[in-house]
Each structure stands twice: as C-alpha cells, then as structure tokens.
C-alpha positions as CSV (number, residue, x, y, z in Angstrom):
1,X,12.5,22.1,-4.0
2,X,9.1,20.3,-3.8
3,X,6.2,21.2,-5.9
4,X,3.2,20.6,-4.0
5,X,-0.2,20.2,-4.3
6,X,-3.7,18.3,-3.4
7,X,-6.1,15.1,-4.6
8,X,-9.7,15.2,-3.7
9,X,-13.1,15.1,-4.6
10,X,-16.4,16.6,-4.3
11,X,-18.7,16.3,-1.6
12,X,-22.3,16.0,-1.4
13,X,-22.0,19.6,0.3
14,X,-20.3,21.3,-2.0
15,X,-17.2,20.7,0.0
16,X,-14.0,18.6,-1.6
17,X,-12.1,16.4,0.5
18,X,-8.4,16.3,0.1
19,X,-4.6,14.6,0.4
20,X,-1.7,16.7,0.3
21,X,0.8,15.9,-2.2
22,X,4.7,16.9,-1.7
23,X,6.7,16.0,-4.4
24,X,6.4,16.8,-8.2
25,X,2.5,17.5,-8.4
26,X,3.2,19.1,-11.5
27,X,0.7,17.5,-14.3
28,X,4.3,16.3,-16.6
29,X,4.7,14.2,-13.2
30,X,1.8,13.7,-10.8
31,X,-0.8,14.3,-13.3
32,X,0.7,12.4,-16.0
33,X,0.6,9.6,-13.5
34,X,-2.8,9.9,-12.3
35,X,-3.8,9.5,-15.8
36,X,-2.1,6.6,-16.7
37,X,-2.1,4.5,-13.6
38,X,-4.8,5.9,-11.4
39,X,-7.6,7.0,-13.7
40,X,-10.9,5.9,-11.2
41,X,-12.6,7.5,-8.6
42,X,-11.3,4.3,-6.6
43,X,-7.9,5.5,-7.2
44,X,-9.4,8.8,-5.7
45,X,-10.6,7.1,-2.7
46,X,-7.7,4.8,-2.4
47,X,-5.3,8.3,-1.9
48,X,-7.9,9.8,0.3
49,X,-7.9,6.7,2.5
50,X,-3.7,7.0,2.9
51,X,-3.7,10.5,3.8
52,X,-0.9,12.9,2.5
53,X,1.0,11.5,0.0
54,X,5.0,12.4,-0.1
55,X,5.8,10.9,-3.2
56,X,3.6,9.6,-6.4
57,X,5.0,6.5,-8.0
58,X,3.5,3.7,-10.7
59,X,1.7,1.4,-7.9
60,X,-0.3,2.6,-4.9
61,X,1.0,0.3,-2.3
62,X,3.6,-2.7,-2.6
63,X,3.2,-6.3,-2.6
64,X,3.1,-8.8,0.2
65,X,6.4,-9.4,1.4
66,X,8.0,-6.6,-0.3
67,X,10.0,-4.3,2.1
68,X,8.5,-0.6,2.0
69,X,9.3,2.8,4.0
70,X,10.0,5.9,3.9
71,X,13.4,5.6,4.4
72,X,13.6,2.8,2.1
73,X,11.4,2.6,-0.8
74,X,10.3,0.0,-3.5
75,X,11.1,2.1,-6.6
76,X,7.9,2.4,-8.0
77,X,5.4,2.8,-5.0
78,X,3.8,5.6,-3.6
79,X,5.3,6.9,-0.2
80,X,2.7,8.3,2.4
81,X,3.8,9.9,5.3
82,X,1.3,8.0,7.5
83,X,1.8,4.7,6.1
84,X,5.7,4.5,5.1
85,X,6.6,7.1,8.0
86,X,4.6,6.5,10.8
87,X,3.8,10.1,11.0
88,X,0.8,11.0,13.1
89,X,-2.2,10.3,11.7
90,X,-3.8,14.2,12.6
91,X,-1.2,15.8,10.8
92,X,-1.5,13.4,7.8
93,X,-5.3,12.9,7.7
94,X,-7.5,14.6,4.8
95,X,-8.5,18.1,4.8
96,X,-11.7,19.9,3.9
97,X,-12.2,23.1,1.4
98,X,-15.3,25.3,0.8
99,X,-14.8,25.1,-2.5
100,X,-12.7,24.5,-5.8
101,X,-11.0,28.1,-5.8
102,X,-9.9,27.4,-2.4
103,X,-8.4,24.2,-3.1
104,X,-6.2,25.9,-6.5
105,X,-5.0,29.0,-4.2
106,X,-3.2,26.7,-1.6
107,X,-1.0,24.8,-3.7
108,X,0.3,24.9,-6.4
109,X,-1.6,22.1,-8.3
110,X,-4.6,20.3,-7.3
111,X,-6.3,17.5,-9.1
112,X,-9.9,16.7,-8.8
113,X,-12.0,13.9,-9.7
114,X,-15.7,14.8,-10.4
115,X,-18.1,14.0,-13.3
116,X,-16.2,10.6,-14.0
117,X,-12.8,11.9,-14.9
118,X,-9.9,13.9,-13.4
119,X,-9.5,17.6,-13.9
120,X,-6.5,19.9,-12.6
121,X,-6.2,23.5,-11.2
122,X,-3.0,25.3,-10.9
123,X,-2.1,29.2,-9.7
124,X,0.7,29.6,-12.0
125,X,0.5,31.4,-15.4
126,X,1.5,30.3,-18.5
127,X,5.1,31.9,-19.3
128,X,4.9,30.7,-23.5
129,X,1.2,31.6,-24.3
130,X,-1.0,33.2,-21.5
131,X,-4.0,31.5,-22.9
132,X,-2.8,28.1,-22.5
133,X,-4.8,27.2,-19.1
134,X,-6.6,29.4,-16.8
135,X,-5.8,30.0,-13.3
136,X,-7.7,29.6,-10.4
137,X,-10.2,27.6,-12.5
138,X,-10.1,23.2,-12.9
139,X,-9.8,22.3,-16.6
140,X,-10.0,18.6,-18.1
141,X,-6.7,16.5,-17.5
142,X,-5.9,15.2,-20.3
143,X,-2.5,14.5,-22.6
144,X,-2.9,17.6,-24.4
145,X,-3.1,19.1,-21.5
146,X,0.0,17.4,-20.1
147,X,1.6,18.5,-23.3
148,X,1.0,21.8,-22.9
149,X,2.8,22.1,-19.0
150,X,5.5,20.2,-20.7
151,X,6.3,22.7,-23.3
152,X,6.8,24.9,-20.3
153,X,9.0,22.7,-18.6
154,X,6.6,21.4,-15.9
C-alpha cells in the first residue's frame, strides 16, 4: 500500500505549488531523504520541475549513459511518472493549493520548503504520545523529528 503525499513551496500569493509523491512519503523515508540528500530550495525546484514523483531515491536523476525507466530503474534514482513513464504531462504536472491546511488534508504527508529549510505536515495522530506533532499544522523537519515517526513505526 503506498503512503502518499506532496513537495512544494510557497508562492508569492500565498499559494504553494506542488508534486505528488506515491511511495513511502512517510518522514522515516521521504523525509529522511529530503533531509539528507535534497536539503535546498533547488532540490525544491528540481522536484517541482519533474512533476509527480513515484518513487524517492538517493539521486534526482541518473547519469549519462545510465539506462533509467520506470520499468527498469537505477537503484538509487528517483522515478517520475513523466520522465521514467512517459505518462502525460497534464496528469503529472504540479498542482496548486490555497493554502498550507489544504496541502496536509490531501495526503497524508506533505513537505514544504519556506523560510530556508524544509518543514512537514501530516493528518495522522500520534498513537505513543498525542503530543508528539500536531496535525494539520507544518512543523520543522528535522532528525528529532524523524525520530519521533520512527518510534511509531513510520
């Protein structure tokens, strides 16, 4: 079962643009990735550009000459549905919301770059200690906070 979610950033507007994410956006996966390999606001841009992302991975795209798809991926390379699938660009392209709340309530984890760092939202409660994160609201990714979903077996 996949565990989806979005990438984005703010817009001048107030509005955040987005990527859908469909595998493992948990932050003991997808944010503990973003952290350690794609901590920019380039990175940011660089997943907006590609469009819905199926699967995060170590490296964004692979090197010249290596032999990537869908169907057949290099190990530790992203996999986007546009670029590694050929799927249509409309149904793959990034989508607006009106605001951060928005972005939270239609997945289950959503990861946001603004004010030079990455922050995460999620809908689900904590199980172990209620307190832990708050829902519907972005918090600070950091390890602790990777820690934290970990102990819960995100």
């Amino acid at each position: 079962m996949a565990t989806r979610g979005y990438i984005g950033k703010p817009n001048a507007d107030g509005t955040i643009t987005a990527i859908y994410t469909h595998w493992d956006s948990y932050p003991t996966n997808n944010g503990r990735l973003i952290l350690e390999h794609y901590n920019s606001e380039a990175a940011c841009d660089e997943f907006i550009k590609n469009g819905s992302l199926s699967s995060m991975h170590e490296r964004m795209a692979p090197k010249p000459g290596e032999a990537h798809s869908f169907d057949n991926p290099v190990e530790d390379v992203n996999v986007f549905y546009h670029r590694d699938r050929g799927e249509d660009w409309d149904f793959c392209k990034p989508v607006t919301f009106k605001s951060e709340a928005e972005m939270i309530e239609c997945e289950e984890f959503a990861y946001l770059w603004k004010d030079g760092k990455w922050w995460v939202g999620t809908n689900h409660e904590s199980e172990k200690n209620p307190k832990a994160w708050p829902t519907g609201k972005f918090i600070p990714l950091t390890a602790e906070v990777i820690a934290l979903f970990k102990a819960e077996n995100w």
